[in-house]
C-alpha positions in Angstrom: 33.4 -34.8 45.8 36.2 -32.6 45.5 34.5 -29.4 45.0 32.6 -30.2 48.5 35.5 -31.3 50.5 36.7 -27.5 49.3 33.4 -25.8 49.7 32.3 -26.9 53.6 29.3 -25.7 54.8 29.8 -24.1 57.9 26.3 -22.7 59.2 22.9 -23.4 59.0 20.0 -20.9 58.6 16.4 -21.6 59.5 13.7 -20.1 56.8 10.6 -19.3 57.8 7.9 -18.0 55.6 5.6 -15.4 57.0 2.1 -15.3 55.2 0.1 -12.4 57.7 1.6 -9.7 54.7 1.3 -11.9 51.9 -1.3 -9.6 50.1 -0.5 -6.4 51.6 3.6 -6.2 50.9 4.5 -3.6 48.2 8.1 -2.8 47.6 8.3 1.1 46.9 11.5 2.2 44.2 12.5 5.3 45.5 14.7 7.7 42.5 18.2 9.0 43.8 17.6 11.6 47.0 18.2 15.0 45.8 19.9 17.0 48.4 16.7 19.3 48.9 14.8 16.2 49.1 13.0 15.1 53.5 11.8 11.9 53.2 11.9 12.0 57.2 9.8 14.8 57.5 6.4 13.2 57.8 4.5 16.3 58.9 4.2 17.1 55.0 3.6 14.4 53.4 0.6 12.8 52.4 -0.2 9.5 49.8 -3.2 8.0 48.2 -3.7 5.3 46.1 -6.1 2.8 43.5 -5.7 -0.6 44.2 -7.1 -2.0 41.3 -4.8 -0.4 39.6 -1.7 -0.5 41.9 -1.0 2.7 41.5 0.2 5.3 44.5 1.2 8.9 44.5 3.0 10.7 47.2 3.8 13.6 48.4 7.1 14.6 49.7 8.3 17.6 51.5 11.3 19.8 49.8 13.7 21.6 52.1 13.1 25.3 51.2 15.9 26.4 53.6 19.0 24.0 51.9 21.6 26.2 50.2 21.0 24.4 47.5 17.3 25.3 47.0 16.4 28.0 44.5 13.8 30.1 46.1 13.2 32.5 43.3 12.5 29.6 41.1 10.5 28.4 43.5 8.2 31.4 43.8 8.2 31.7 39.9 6.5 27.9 39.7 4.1 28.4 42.7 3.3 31.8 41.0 2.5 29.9 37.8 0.5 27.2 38.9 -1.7 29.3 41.4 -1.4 32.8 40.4 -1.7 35.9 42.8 -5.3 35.1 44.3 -5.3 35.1 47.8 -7.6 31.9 49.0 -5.0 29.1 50.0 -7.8 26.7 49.8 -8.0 25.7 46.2 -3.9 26.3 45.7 -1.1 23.7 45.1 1.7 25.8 47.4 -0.1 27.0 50.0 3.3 29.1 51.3 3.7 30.8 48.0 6.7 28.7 47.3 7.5 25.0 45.6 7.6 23.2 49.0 7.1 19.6 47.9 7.2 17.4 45.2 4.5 14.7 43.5 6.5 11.0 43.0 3.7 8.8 41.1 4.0 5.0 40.6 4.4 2.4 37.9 4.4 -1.5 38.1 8.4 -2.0 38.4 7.6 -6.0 36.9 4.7 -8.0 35.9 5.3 -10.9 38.1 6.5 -11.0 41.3 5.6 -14.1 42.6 9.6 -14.8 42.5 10.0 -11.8 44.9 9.9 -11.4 48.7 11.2 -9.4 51.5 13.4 -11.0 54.1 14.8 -10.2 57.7 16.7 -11.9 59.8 16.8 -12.4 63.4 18.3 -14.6 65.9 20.2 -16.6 62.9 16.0 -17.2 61.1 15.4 -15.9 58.1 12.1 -14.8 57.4 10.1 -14.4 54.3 7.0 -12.4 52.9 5.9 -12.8 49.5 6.1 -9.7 47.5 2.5 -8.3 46.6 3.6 -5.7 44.0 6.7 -3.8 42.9 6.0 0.1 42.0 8.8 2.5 40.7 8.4 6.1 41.6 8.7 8.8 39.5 8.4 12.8 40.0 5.0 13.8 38.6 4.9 16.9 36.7 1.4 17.8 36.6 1.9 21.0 38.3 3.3 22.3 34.8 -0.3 21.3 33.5 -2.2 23.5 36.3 0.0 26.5 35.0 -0.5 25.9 31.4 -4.3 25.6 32.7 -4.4 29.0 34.2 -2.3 30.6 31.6 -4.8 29.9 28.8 -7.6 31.2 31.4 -6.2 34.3 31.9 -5.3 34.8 27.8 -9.7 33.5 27.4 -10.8 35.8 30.1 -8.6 38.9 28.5 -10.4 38.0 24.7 -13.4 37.8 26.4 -12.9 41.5 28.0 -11.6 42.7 24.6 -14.8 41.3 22.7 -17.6 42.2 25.4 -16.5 46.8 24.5 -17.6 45.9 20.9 -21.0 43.4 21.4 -24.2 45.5 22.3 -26.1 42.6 22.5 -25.6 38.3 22.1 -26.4 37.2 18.6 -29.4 34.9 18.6 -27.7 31.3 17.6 -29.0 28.0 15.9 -29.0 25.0 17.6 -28.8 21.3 15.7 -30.7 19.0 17.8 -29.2 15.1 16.6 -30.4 12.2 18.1 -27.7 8.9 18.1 -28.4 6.0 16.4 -28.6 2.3 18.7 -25.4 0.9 19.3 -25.0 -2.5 17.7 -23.2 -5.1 19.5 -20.2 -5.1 17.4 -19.2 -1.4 18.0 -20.0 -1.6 21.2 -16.9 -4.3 21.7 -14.7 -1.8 19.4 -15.8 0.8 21.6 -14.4 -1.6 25.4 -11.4 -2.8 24.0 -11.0 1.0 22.7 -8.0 3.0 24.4 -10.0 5.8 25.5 -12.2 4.0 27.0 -9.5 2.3 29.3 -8.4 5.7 30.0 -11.5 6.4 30.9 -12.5 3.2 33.6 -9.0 4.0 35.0 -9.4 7.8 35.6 -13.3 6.3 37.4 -11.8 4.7 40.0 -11.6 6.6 43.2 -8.2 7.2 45.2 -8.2 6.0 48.7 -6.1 8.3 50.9 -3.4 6.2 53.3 -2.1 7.7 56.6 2.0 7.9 56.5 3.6 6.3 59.8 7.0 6.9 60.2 10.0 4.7 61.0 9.7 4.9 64.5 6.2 5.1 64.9 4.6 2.7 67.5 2.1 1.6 64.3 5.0 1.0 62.0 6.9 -1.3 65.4 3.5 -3.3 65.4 3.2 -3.6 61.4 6.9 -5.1 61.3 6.0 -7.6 63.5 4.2 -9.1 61.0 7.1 -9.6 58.7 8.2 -12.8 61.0 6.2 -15.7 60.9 4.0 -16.4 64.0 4.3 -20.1 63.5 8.5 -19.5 64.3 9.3 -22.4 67.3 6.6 -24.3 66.7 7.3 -27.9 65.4 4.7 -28.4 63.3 5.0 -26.4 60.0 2.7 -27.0 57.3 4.6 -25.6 54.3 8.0 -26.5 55.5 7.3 -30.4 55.8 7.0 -30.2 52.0 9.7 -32.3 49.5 12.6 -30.4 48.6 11.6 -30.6 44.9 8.0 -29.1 46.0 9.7 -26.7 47.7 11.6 -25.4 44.6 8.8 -25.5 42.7 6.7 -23.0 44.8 10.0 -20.7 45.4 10.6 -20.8 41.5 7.3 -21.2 39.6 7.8 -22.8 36.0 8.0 -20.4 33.0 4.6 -21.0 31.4 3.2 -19.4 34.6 4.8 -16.0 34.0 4.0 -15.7 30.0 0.3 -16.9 30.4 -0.3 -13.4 32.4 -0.9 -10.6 30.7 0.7 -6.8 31.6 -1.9 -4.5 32.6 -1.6 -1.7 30.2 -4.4 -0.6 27.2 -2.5 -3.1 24.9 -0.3 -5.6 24.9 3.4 -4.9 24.4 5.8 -7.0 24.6 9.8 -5.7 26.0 12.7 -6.8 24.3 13.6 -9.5 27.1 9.8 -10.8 27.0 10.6 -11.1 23.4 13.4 -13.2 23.1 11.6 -16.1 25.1 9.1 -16.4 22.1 10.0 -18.9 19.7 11.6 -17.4 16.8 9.1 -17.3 14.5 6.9 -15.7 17.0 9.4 -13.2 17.5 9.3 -12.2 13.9 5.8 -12.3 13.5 5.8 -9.8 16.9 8.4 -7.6 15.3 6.6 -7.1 11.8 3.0 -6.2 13.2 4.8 -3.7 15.4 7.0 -1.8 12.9 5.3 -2.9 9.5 8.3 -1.9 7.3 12.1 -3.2 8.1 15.0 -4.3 5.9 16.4 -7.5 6.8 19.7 -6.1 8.8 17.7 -4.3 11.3 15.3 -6.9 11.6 18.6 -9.0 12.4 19.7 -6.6 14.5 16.6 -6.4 16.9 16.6 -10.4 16.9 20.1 -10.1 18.8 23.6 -12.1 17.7 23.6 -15.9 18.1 20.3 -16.1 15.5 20.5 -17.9 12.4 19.8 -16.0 9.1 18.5 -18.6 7.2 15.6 -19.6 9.6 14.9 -16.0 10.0 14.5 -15.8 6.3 12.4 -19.1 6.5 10.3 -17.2 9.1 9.7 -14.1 7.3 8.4 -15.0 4.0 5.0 -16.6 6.2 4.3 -13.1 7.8 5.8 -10.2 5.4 6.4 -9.7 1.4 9.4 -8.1 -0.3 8.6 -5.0 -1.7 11.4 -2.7 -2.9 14.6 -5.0 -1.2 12.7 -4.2 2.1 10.4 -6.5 4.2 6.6 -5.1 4.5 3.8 -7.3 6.8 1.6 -9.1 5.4 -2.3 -8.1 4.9 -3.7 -10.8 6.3 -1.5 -10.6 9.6 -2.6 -6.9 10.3 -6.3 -8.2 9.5 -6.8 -11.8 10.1 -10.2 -13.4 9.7 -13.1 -11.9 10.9 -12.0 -8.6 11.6 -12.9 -5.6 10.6 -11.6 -2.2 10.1 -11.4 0.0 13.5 -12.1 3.0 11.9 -15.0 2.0 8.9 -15.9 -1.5 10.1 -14.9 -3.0 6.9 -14.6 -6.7 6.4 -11.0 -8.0 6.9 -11.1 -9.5 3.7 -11.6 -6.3 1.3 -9.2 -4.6 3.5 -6.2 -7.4 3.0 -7.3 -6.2 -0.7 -6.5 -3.3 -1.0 -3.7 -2.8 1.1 -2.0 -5.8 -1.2 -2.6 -3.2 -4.2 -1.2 -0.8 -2.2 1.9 -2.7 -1.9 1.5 -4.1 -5.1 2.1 0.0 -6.5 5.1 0.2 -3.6 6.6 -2.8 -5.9 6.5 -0.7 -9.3 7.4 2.8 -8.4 8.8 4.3 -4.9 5.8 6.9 -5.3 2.3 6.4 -5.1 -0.7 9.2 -5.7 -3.3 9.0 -3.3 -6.1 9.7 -5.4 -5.0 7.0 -7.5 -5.5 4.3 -5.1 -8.5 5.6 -3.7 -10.2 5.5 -7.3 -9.0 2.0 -7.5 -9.6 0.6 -4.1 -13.0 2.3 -3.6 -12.7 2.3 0.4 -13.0 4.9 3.4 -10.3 7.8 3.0 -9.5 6.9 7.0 -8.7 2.9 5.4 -6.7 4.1 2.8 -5.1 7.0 4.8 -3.7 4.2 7.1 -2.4 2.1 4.8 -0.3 4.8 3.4 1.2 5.6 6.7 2.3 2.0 7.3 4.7 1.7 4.4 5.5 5.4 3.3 5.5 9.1 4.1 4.0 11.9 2.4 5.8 14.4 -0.1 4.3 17.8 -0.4 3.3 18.5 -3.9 4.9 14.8 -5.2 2.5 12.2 -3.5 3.8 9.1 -0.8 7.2 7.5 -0.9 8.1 4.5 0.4 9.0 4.4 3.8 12.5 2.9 3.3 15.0 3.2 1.0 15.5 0.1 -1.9 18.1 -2.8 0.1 19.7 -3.3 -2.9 22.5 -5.1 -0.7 19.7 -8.0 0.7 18.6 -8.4 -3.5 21.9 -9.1 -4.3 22.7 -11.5 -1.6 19.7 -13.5 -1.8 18.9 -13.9 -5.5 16.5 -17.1 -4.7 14.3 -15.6 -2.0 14.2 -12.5 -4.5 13.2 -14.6 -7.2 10.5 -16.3 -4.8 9.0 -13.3 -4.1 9.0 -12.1 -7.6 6.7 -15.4 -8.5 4.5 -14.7 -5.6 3.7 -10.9 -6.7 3.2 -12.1 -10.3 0.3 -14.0 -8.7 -1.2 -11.7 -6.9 -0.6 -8.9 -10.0 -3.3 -11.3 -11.7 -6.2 -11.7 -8.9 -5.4 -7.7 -8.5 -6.0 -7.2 -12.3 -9.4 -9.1 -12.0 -10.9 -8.1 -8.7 -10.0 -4.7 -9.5 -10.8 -4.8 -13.5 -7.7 -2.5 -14.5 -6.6 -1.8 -17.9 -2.9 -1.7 -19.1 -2.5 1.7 -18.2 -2.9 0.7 -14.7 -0.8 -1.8 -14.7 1.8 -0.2 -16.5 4.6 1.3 -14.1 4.6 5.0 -14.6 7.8 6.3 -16.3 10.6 7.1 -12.7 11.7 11.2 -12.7 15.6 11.2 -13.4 16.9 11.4 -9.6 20.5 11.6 -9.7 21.1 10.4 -6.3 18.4 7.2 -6.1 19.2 4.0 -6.9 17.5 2.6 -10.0 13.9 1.1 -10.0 13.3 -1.2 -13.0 9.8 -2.3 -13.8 9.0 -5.8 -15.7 8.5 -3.8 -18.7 11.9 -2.4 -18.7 13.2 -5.6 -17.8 12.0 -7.1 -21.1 13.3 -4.4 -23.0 16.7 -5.0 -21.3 16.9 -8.2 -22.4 15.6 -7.8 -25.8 18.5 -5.1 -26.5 20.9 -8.0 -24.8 19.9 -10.5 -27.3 20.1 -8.7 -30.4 23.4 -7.8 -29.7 24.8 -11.3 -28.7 22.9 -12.7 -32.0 25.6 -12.1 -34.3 28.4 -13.4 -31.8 26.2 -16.0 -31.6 26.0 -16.7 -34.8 29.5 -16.5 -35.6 30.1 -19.0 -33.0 28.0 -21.4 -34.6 29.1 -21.3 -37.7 33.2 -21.7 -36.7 32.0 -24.1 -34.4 30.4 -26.1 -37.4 32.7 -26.0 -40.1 35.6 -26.7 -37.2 33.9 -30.8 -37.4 34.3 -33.2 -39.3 32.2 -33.6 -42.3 29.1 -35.6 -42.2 28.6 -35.2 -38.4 25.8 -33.6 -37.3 24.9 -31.4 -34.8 23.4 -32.3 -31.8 19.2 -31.3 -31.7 20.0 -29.3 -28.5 22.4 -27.5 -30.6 19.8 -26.2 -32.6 17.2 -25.5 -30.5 19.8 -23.1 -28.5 21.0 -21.8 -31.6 17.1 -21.2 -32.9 16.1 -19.7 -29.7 18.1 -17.0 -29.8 18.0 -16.0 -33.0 14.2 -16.1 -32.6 12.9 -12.7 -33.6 11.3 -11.2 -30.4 7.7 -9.5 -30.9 6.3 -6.7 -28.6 3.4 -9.3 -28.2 5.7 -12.1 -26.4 6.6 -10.1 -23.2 7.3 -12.9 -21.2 11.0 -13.3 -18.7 10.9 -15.3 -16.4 14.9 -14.6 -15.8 15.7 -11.7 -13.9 19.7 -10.8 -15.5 20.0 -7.1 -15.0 23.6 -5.7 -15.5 22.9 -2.8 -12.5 20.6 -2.2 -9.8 17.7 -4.4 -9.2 14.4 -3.7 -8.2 10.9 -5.1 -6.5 13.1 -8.2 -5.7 14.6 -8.9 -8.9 18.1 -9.5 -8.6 20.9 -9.8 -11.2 21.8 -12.8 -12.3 25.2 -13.5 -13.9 24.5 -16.9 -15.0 22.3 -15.5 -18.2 25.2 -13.8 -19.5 27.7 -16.4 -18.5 25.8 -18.9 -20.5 26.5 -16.8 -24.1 30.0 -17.4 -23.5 30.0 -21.5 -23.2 30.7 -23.6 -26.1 27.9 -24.5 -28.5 27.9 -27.8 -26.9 27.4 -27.5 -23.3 24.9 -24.9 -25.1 23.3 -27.5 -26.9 23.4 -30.2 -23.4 21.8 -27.2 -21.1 18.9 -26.4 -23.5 18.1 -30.3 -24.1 18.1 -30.5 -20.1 15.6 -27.0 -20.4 13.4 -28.2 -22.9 12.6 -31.9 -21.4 12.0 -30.3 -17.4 9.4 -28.5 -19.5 8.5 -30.8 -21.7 7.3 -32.7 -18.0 5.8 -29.5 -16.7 3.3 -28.7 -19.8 2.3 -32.3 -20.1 1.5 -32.9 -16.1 -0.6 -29.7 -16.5 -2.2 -31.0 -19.9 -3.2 -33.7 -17.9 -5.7 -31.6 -15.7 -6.2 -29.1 -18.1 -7.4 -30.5 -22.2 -7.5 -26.7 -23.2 -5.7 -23.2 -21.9 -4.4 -20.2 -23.0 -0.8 -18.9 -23.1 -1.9 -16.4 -20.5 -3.0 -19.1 -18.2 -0.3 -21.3 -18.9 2.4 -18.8 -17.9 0.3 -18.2 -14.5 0.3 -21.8 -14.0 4.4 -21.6 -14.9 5.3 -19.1 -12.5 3.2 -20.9 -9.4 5.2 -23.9 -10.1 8.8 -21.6 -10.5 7.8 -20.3 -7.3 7.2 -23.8 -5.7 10.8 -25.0 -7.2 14.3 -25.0 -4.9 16.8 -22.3 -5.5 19.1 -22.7 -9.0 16.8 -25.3 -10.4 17.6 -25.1 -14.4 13.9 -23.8 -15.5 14.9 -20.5 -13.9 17.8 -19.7 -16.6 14.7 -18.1 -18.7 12.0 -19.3 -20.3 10.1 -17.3 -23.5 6.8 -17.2 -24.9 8.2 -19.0 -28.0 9.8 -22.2 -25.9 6.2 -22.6 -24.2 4.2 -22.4 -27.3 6.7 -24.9 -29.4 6.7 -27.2 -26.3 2.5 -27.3 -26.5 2.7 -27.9 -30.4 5.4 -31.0 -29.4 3.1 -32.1 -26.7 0.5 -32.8 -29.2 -1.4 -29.2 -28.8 -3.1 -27.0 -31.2 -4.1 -23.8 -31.4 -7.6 -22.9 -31.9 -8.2 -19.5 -33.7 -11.0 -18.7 -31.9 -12.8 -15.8 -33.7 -12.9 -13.0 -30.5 -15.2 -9.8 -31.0 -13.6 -6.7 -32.3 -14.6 -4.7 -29.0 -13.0 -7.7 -26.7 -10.8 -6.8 -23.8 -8.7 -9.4 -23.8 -5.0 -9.4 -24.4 -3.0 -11.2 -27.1 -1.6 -14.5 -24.4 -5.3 -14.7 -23.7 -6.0 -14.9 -27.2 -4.1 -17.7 -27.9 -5.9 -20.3 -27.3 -4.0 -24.2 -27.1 -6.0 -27.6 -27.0 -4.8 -30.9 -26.3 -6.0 -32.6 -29.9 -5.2 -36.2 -28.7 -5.5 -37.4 -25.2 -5.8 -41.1 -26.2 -9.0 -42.0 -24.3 -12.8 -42.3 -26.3 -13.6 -39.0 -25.9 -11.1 -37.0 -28.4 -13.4 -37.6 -31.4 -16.5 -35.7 -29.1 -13.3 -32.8 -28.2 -12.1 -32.4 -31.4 -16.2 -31.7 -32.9 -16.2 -29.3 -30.2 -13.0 -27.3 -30.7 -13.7 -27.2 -34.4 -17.2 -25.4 -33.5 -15.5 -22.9 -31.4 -12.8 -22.0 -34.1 -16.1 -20.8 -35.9 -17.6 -19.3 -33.1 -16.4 -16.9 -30.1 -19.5 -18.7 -27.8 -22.1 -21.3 -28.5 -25.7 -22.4 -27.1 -25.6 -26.1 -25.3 -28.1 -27.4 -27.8 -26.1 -26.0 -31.0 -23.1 -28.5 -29.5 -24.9 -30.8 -28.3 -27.1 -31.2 -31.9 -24.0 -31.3 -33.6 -22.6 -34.2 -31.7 -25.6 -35.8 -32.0 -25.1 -35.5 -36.0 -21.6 -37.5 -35.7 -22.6 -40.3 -32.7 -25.9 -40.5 -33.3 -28.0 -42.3 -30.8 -25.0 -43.6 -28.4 -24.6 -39.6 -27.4 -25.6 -39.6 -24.1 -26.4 -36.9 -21.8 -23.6 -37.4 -19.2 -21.1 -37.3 -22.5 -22.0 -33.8 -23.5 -21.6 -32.8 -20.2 -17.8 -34.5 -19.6 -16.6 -32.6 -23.0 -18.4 -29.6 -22.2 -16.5 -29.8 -18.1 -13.4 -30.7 -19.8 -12.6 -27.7 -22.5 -15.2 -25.3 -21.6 -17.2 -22.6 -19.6 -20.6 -21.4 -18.9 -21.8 -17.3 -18.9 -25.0 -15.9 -19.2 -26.7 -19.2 -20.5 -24.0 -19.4 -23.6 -20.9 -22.0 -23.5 -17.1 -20.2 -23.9 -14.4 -21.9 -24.8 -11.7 -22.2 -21.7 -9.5 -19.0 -21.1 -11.7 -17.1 -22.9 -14.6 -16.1 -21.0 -15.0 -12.7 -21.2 -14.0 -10.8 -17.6 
């Protein structure tokens, strides 16, 4: 009440609105007057325009005689764009000299349904809804008429030149090819292409508009229409509304505006139009349109105020760490039921190969062409454009990645690193199927010593690393122990977690058992793996809170191998460590499994869950590696049918594959008459797998 008492209103306006203009109004954006510039002198001047388009260009008269007017440059342009030939009626400047100037339009905003014009008179204001807004800009396309004639007059003197030598035309060849029907589906590609919006726009005809001045009797008349002729009369049909409908016609809700579409060739979004998305709209925006960013940037374009960690909970949906850098997904550049623009390939191969393509982004910083292309087997003009979405080419060295490694985002967010490090390891193993690709292949290339680049560690390297890292702890290790045990008193005993941290890492470590799931590298860091201190930490701690950690260790994966043998009666170590790093990937940062878990721990933890491994005898010329050779089998699952699994696992550490009737004779030796058809087939779903009419035991079917 105070804030009125101070704030009296003291006059009253009538509004009117005036409708007779509603659809005709356009509100013309005039760029600062140069001094040279008449916009009074209507007698040369001239405007068109295409409504459909809401486009207008004008012509506007340029004072020749201002002192600040350069009439030599003047005759120099109207030289270049018409030449010296004499007929004024095909010429731009028909007085030999740059005497006017093109302004063409461009919509100024996409709704203006907020927007009118107003005047006032006799204390009523009165307003007309805005029917368009168009900026005008100076049109250049004089400079195209002059490259025009230039290139004429350089053809017609080549032409002169050749005609001295030619005695007569050479007879040519003609190819005569006919087009193939169109098909539906590139006939869509072909409307919604750009060209051929260019094209419908450059169809439409201008319509040529007379140019009344200001004090023309035709301009008086047309600003009458600007008041509204229901002004004095008392009954009003949109004033009688309720001030709340009112507002809502003045000020139309939000939705309304970001339902309409720009009209432009394709749809793009400005910064402001942006930032009323939601934010993980905004992020998915951002990524299609720039494909490659590093987190910073990405924060930067988001604006201040936004918080990190829902922009990181946003990112991982749409885009994949590759190299410390964010790169869009596959599937959000081709969704489901495209196809490629340029080969008409299914969405689905393409979100294929461009994930190898990233995949080779995550192992080296260069990628051959050829290579890929061998690989991927698709178009040149597919595998061309994936290329130029994440990299640039090198003369003579192949395609690097587009950015350089963040090395400062892998250090700061060691769990979303980690994350992303599981995921990749998942999609390594559908790429190494799909794709059928040997070690070689998968094998990161050696890096060329580049002083100045930050170091690129491959998984190979990694487990090198932290071979080297164990055997030189082991004695310090073992040392440790030993004080640590002949410092107690006698008779006491060690606790078992003691020893199992003691006997892991004194394990010897075999070039077969490449498996770390830890990621502790002492410097630089690379395809998201970050270093982690905690590994190292952990050799300093006392034997016992040694001893406490790995019991902890051992029993969360104790839980993890037995809730998988409870879907799965038989695997091998290859599939089990798939299965393992899905279920890393699914756990919350710092959770204890991620302090590194070896091949050894995961086979001892089978043989304690009641496992054994079946030697199953593979072919010499077999393909498969040695985790997919080790085969494990739940002996004893405590229900009626281990006595029918344990027949069957003993016939397959005989035999690499089997016939049905061979197994199911064989049972039929043991049971007798109360094997039943349905109980064959419930061992036979539970530990194996059918090829080619034979029976394979599970994890090793051949690829």
């Amino acid at each position: 009440m105070a804030s009125e008492e101070d704030d009296p209103i003291i006059h009253e306006v009538d509004v009117h609105l005036a409708k007779s203009l509603a659809e005709k109004l356009y509100l013309f954006q005039y760029p600062v007057r140069p001094a040279t510039m008449k916009y009074d002198d209507v007698t040369h001047l001239s405007a068109r325009i295409k409504p459909k388009q809401q486009k207008v260009e004008l012509e506007m008269a340029i004072d020749t005689v201002s002192p600040n007017y350069c009439r030599s440059k003047g005759e120099q342009i109207a030289l270049n764009v018409d030449g010296t030939c004499t007929d004024d009626s095909g010429s731009t400047y028909a007085t030999k000299l740059m005497d006017k100037q093109t302004f063409s339009s461009i919509q100024s905003a996409v709704n203006t349904s907020r927007y009118a014009a107003a005047v006032y008179r006799k204390g009523e204001l009165h307003i007309t809804p805005l029917h368009g807004i168009l900026q005008l800009r100076p049109s250049f396309s004089y400079l195209d008429k002059a490259d025009a004639k230039h290139r004429e007059r350089e053809a017609a003197n080549e032409a002169g030149d050749s005609s001295q030598d030619e005695a007569e035309d050479d007879v040519k060849q003609i190819t005569v090819r006919f087009s193939r029907p169109e098909s539906e589906q590139a006939r869509q590609r072909r409307i919604q292409s750009y060209e051929f919006l260019q094209k419908k726009q450059a169809e439409e005809p201008w319509y040529h508009l007379h140019y009344c001045g200001v004090k023309d009797s035709r301009s008086e008349h047309e600003r009458q229409y600007l008041f509204s002729q229901l002004a004095g009369m008392l009954e009003t049909t949109e004033l009688t509304k309720s001030p709340s409908e009112y507002l809502s016609m003045l000020m139309p809700l939000v939705e309304e505006e970001e339902s309409k579409v720009p009209l432009a060739p394709s749809n793009v979004l400005s910064m402001a139009q942006l930032r009323t998305l939601p934010l993980a709209d905004q992020v998915r925006t951002l990524m299609k349109n720039v494909k490659v960013v590093q987190f910073a940037n990405l924060m930067g374009l988001l604006g201040s105020g936004v918080d990190s960690t829902a922009v990181l909970r946003c990112i991982q949906q749409v885009a994949m760490l590759v190299q410390g850098c964010w790169v869009v997904k596959s599937d959000v550049l081709y969704p489901k039921d495209s196809c490629s623009p340029h080969s008409g390939v299914a969405a689905e191969v393409l979100c294929r190969g461009r994930d190898f393509v990233m995949w080779k982004f995550t192992q080296d910083l260069w990628v051959i062409r050829k290579e890929v292309a061998a690989v991927i087997k698709l178009p040149p003009e597919d595998v061309k454009d994936f290329l130029e979405q994440m990299a640039v080419p090198r003369i003579n060295k192949g395609w690097e990645f587009l950015l350089p490694p963040d090395a400062e985002f892998v250090k700061k967010h060691p769990d979303v690193v980690q994350r992303q490090y599981m995921l990749w390891m998942g999609i390594q193993a559908k790429l190494e199927k799909v794709y059928n690709l040997s070690k070689e292949d998968v094998m990161p290339k050696k890096p060329t010593s580049q002083a100045a680049l930050p170091v690129v560690v491959c998984g190979e390297r990694r487990v090198a690393m932290a071979k080297d890292r164990a055997q030189d702890n082991q004695t310090i290790l073992e040392n440790n122990y030993q004080r640590r045990k002949s410092s107690r008193v006698a008779g006491t005993r060690a606790p078992e977690g003691t020893r199992l941290a003691i006997k892991i890492k004194e394990e010897p470590l075999s070039e077969e058992e490449p498996m770390d799931t830890t990621s502790g590298l002492g410097s630089e860091a690379a395809n998201g793996v970050h270093s982690d201190e905690s590994s190292r930490d952990s050799a300093d701690l006392p034997v016992e809170c040694q001893g406490a950690r790995s019991e902890v260790v051992a029993a969360e994966l104790k839980e993890f191998v037995q809730g998988t043998l409870r879907k799965h009666y038989v695997l091998s170590l290859s599939e089990l460590k798939r299965l393992f790093n899905l279920h890393l990937a699914s756990l919350p940062p710092g959770h204890i499994l991620f302090s590194g878990i070896s091949d050894r721990m995961l086979q001892e933890t089978l043989l304690d869950c009641g496992c054994k491994q079946i030697l199953v005898p593979f072919p010499p010329q077999t393909t498969a590696s040695a985790d997919e050779q080790k085969v494990f089998a739940l002996w004893e699952a405590g229900d009626s049918f281990d006595q029918h699994r344990q027949i069957l696992l003993e016939i397959f550490s005989k035999n690499y594959r089997v016939r049905r009737n061979v197994i199911q004779s064989k049972l039929g030796q043991d049971f007798g008459e109360s094997l039943s058809k349905p109980d064959v087939d419930k061992v036979l779903k539970d530990c194996c797998a059918s090829h080619g009419g034979m029976w394979y035991l599970k994890g090793t079917l051949p690829s």
